[in-house]
N, C-alpha and C positions, 0 to 999 in steps of 0.2 A: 280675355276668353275664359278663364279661371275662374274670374267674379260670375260672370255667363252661367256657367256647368254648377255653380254655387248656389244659384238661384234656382235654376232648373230644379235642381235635389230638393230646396226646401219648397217649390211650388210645383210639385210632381204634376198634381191636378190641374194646374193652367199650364203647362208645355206647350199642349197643341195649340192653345191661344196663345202663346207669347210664339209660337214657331210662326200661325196666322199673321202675327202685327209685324214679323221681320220682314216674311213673303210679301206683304203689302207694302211697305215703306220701302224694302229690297227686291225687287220684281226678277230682276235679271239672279239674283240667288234661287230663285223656289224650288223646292225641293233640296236642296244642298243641305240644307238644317236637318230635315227630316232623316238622310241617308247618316247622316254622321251622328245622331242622335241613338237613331236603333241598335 
């Protein structure tokens, strides 16, 4: 989860897309990325 928030920070600008390709490969998560993120 660490590596996660890691990557998030240096790819500020793809989040919403990297949060898109969890939601899609993770269906039954969506939304869970988004609430814990903001």
């Amino acid at each position: 989860e660490d590596v996660l928030r890691m990557l998030l920070r240096q790819f500020p600008v793809n989040q919403n897309m990297l949060i898109d390709e969890l939601e899609e490969t993770c269906p039954q998560r969506k939304g869970w990325s988004h609430q814990h993120l903001q």
